[in-house]
LUMZA-661552 format. One line per 2 residues: number of its first residue (from 0); their letters; for each residue y, z, x of C-alpha. Coordinates in Angstrom, 2 decimals, padded with zeros to 5 digits. Example, Ala and Ser with C-alpha at 12.3 -4.5 7.8 and 13.67 -1.06 7.14 Angstrom:
// residues 2
0) AS) -004.50 007.80 012.30 | -001.06 007.14 013.67
// end
This chain:
// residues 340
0) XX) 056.66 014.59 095.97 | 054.89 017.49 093.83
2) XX) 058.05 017.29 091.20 | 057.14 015.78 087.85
4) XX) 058.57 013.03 085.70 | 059.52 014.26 082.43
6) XX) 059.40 011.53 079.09 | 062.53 011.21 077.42
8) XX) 060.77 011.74 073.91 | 059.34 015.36 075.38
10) XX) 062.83 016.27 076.68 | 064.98 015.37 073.09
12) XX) 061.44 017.40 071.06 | 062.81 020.45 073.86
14) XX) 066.37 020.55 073.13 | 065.33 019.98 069.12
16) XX) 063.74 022.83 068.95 | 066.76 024.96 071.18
18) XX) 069.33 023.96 068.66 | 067.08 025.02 065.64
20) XX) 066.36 028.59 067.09 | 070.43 029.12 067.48
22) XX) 071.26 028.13 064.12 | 068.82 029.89 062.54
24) XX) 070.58 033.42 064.61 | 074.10 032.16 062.96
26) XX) 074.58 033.02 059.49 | 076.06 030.64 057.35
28) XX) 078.92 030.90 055.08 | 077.79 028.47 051.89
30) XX) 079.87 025.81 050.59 | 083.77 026.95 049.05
32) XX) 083.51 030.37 050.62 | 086.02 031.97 052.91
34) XX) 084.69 034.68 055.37 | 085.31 038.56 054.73
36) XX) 088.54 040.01 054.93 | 088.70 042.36 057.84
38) XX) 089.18 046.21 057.16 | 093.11 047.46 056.71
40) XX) 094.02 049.39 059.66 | 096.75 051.70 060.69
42) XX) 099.62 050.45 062.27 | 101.50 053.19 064.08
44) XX) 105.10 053.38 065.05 | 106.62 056.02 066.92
46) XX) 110.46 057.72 067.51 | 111.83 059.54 070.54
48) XX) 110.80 062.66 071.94 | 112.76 065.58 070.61
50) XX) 113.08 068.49 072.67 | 114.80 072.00 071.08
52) XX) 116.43 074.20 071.69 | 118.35 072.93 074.37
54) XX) 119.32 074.03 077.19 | 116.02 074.49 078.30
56) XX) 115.58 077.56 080.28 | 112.74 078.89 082.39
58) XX) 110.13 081.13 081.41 | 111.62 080.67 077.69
60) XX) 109.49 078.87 075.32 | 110.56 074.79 074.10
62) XX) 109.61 072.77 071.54 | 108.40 069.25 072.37
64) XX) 108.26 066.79 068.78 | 107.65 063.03 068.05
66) XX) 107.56 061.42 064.64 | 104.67 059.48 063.75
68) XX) 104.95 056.76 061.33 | 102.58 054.04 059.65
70) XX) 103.54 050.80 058.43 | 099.90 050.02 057.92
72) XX) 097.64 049.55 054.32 | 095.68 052.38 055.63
74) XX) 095.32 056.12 056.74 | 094.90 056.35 060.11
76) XX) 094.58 059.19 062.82 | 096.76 059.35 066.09
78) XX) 095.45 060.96 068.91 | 098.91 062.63 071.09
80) XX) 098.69 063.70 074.47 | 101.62 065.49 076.14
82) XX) 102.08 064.93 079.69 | 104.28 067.02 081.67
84) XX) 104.81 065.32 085.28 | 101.88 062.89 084.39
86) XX) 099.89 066.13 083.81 | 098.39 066.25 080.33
88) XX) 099.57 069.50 078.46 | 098.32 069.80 075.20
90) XX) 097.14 067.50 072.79 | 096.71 067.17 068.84
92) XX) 095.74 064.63 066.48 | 097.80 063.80 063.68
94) XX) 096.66 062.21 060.70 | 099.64 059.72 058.87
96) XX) 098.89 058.00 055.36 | 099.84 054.24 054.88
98) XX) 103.94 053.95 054.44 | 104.23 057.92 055.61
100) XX) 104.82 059.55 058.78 | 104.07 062.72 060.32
102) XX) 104.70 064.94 063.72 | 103.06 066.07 066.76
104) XX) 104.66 069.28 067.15 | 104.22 070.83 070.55
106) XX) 105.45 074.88 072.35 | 105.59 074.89 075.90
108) XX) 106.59 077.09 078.47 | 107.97 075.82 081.95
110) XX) 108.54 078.60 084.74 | 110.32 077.06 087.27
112) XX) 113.69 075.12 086.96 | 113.85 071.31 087.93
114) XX) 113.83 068.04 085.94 | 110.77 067.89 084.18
116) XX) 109.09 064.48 082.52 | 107.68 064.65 079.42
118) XX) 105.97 061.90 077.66 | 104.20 061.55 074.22
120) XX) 102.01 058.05 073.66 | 104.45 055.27 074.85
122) XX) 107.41 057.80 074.49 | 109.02 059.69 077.39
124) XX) 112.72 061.60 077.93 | 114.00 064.25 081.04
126) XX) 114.58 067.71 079.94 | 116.61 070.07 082.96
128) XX) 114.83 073.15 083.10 | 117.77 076.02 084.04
130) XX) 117.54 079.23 085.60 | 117.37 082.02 083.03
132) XX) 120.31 083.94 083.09 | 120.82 088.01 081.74
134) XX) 123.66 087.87 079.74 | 126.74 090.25 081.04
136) XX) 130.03 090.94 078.58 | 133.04 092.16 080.36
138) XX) 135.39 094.21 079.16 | 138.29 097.02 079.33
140) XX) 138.24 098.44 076.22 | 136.34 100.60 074.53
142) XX) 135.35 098.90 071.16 | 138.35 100.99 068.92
144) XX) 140.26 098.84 067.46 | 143.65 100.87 066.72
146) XX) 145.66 097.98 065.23 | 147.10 094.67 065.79
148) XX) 150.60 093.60 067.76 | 152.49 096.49 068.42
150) XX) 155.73 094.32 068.41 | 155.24 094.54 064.62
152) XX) 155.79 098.39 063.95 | 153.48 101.06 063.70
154) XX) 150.58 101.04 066.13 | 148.23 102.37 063.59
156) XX) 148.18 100.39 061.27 | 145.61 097.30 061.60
158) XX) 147.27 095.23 058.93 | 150.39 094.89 061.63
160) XX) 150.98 091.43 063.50 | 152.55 090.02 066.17
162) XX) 155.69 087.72 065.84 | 156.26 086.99 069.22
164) XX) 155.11 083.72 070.78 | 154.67 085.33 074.10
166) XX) 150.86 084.99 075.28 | 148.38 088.20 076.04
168) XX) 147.04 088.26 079.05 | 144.10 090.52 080.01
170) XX) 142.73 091.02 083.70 | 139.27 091.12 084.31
172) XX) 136.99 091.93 087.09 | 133.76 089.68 088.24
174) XX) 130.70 091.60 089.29 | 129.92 091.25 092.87
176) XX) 128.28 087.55 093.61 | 130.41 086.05 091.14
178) XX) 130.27 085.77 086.98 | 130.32 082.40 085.00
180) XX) 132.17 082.33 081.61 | 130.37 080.87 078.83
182) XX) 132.72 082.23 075.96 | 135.97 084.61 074.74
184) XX) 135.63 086.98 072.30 | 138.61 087.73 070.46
186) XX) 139.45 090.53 067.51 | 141.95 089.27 065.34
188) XX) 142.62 087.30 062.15 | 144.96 085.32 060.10
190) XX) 148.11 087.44 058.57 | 149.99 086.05 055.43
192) XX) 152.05 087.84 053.99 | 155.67 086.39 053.66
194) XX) 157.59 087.24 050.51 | 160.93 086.64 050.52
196) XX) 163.68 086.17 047.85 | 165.15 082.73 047.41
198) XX) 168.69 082.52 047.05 | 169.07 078.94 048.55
200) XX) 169.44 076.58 044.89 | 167.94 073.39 047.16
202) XX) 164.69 075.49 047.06 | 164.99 077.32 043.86
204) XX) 167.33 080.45 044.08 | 167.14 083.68 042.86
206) XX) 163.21 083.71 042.57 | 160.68 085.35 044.75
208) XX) 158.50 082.76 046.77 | 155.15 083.23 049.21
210) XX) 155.16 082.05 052.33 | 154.49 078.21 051.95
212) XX) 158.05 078.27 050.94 | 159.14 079.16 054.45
214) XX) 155.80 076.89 056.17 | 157.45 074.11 054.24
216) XX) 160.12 074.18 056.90 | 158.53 075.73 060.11
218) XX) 155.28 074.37 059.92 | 152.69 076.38 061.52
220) XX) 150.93 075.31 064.57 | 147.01 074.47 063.73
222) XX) 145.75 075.07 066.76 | 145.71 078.57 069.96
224) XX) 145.12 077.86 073.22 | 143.22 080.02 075.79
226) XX) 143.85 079.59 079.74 | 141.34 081.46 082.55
228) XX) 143.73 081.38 086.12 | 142.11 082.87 088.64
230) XX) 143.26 086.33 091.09 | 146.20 083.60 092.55
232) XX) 146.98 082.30 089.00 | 145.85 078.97 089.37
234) XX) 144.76 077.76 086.55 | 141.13 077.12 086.24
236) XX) 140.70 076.20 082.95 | 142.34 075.36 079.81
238) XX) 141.19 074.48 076.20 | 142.62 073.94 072.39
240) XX) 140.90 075.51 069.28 | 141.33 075.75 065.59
242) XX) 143.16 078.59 063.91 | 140.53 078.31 061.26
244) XX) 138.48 079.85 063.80 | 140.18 082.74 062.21
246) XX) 140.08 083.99 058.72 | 141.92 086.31 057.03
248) XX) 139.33 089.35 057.47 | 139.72 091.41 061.08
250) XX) 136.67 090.54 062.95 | 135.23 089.75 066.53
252) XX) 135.46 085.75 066.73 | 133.83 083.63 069.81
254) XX) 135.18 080.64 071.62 | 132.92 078.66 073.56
256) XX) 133.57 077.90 077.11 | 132.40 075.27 079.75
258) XX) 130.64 077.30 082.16 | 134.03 078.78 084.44
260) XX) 132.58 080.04 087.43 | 135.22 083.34 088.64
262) XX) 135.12 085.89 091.49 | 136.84 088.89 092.07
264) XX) 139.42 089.58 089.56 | 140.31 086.56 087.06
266) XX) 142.61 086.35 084.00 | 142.07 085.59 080.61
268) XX) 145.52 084.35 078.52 | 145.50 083.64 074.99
270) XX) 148.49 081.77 072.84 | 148.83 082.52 069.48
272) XX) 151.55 079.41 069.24 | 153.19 081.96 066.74
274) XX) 156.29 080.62 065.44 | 159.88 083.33 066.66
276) XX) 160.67 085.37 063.90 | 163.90 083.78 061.45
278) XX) 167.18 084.25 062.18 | 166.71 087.78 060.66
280) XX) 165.55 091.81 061.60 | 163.79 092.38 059.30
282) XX) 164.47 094.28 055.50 | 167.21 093.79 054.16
284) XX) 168.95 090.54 056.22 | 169.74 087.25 055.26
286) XX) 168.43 083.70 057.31 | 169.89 080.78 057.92
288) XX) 168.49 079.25 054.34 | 169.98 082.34 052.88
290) XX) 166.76 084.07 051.68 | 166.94 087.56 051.68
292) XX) 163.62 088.10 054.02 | 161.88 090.80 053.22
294) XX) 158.81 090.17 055.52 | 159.25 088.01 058.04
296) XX) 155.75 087.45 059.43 | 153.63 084.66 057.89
298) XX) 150.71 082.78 058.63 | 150.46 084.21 062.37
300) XX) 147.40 085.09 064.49 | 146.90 088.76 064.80
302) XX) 145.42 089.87 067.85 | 143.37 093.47 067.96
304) XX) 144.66 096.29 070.53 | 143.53 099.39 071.79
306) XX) 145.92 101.84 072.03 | 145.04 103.30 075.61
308) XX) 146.79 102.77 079.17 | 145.58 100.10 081.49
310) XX) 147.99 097.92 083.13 | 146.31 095.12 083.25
312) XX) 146.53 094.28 079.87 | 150.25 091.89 079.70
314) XX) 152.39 090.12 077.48 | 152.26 086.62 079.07
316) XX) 154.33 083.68 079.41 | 152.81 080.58 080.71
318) XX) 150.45 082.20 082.89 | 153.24 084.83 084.25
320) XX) 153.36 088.32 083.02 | 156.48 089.87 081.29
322) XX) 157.46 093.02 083.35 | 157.07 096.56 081.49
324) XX) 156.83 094.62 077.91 | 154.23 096.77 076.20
326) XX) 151.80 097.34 078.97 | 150.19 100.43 077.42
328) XX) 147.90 098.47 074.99 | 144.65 096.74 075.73
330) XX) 144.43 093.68 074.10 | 141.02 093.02 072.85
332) XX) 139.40 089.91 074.76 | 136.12 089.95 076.37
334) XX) 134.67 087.36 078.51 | 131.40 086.29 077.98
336) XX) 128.99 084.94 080.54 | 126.05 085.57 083.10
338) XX) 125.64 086.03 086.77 | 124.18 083.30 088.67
// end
């Protein structure tokens, strides 16, 4: 055939020279030598996305955060994308130092509610986007604040208290489509004022004590209670809070509530969980311990008043209004909320 034989001397002279050209394109490392180190690098960590403030509403403006750190020898510089729905957003590049950390730091806007993703490098969380909501405060009164309790003398006189533990009970009227309670506002504040003279020798008679004398044996309740019913008086909500939401200053106070959804007209009771007055009427009159009381409030909740008609302001017991007992006084709760 026209193929040709090749002589085994030609072919080993071929491959001789082969191997000489490739090792003359590798370098060598001489003798004892190791081979460069390679270059330090950044080594990036990252936390979880933090998104503030919360809830997130629509049309308001957010911020979206994620801390950047470096556990790496060296500087290094950390390209972050923010993806909304897979979409990118924004982006910035943060630079972190070896051992530091830093943040990418993004503002966003989101106009319609829904459950959004949001996702940072190899981070990602759900934020609810909520309708935004005008707030609306309702109310009977008319912001004067003539006093507290009338139970406890003269109406005006602010420093007065109530001694009572009946609840208030103030009626209230949803706008038309409905109203959903996000908080109570109450006027009031912490009275202590208890002096008494001490004739009982088990406590130290003959000596004029404050009121921790008298707490010593009725110990005050820590906590008030407020209770929403609605136009039928069932009870749609209930909830426990500290007296030291209180202080001993007069002033407009706010307790939080769990978005209450109402309609029509609704009811807002508070309970002081003021102890009954002693065994006494007041100046002048011995109780049981044989003190000779001359105040006999102590440590109670004062609630504000306004001293104008509306009968749907009550005394309360357990959700039930006491007939004719001092409806001519507004007590001053507001409800606090937003129409849906």
């Amino acid at each position: 055939m026209g193929g040709k034989n090749w002589h085994p001397a030609v072919i080993l002279a071929a491959l001789m020279v082969v191997s000489g050209l490739f090792t003359a394109c590798v370098p060598v490392t001489p003798a004892g030598q190791q081979p460069p180190p390679a270059a330090p690098v950044a080594l990036f960590t990252f936390d979880p996305i933090v998104v503030s403030p919360l809830p997130v509403t629509a049309g308001q403006p957010f911020t979206v955060s994620m801390k950047i750190g470096n556990t790496g020898p060296a500087a290094g510089s950390y390209r972050a994308d923010l993806l909304i729905n897979g979409s990118p957003a924004d982006n910035q590049t943060v630079v972190v130092g070896p051992g530091g950390s830093g943040q990418a730091v993004f503002q966003t806007t989101l106009q319609t509610p829904g459950t959004y993703n949001i996702k940072i490098g190899p981070q990602s969380t759900q934020v609810s986007v909520t309708q935004r909501h005008v707030p609306v405060t309702l109310k009977i009164d008319n912001g004067a604040v003539d006093g507290c309790d009338p139970v406890a003398g003269t109406v005006g006189d602010p420093a007065n208290m109530i001694q009572t533990p009946n609840g208030h009970m103030l009626v209230l009227a949803a706008p038309p489509g409905g109203f959903v309670i996000t908080g109570i506002d109450i006027f009031g504040y912490i009275k202590s004022s208890t002096y008494d003279y001490d004739r009982d020798p088990n406590l130290g008679g003959s000596v004029w004590v404050y009121g921790p004398d008298i707490a010593s044996i009725e110990p005050i309740n820590p906590t008030f209670a407020i209770n929403i019913y609605d136009a039928r008086r069932n009870k749609l909500y209930s909830g426990s809070f500290s007296r030291d939401t209180f202080d001993y200053m007069p002033r407009w106070v706010t307790v939080n509530i769990p978005d209450i959804k109402v309609s029509g007209d609704f009811s807002i009771e508070l309970l002081t969980y003021n102890l009954p007055k002693l065994n006494a009427a007041g100046y002048g009159n011995w109780d049981p311990w044989h003190r000779y009381v001359v105040h006999i409030w102590y440590d109670q909740i004062c609630i504000g008043y306004e001293n104008s008609f509306d009968v749907r302001s009550y005394q309360s017991e357990g959700g039930t209004p006491v007939p004719d007992f001092y409806p001519t006084y507004n007590w001053l709760l507001r409800a606090e909320g937003y129409q849906p």
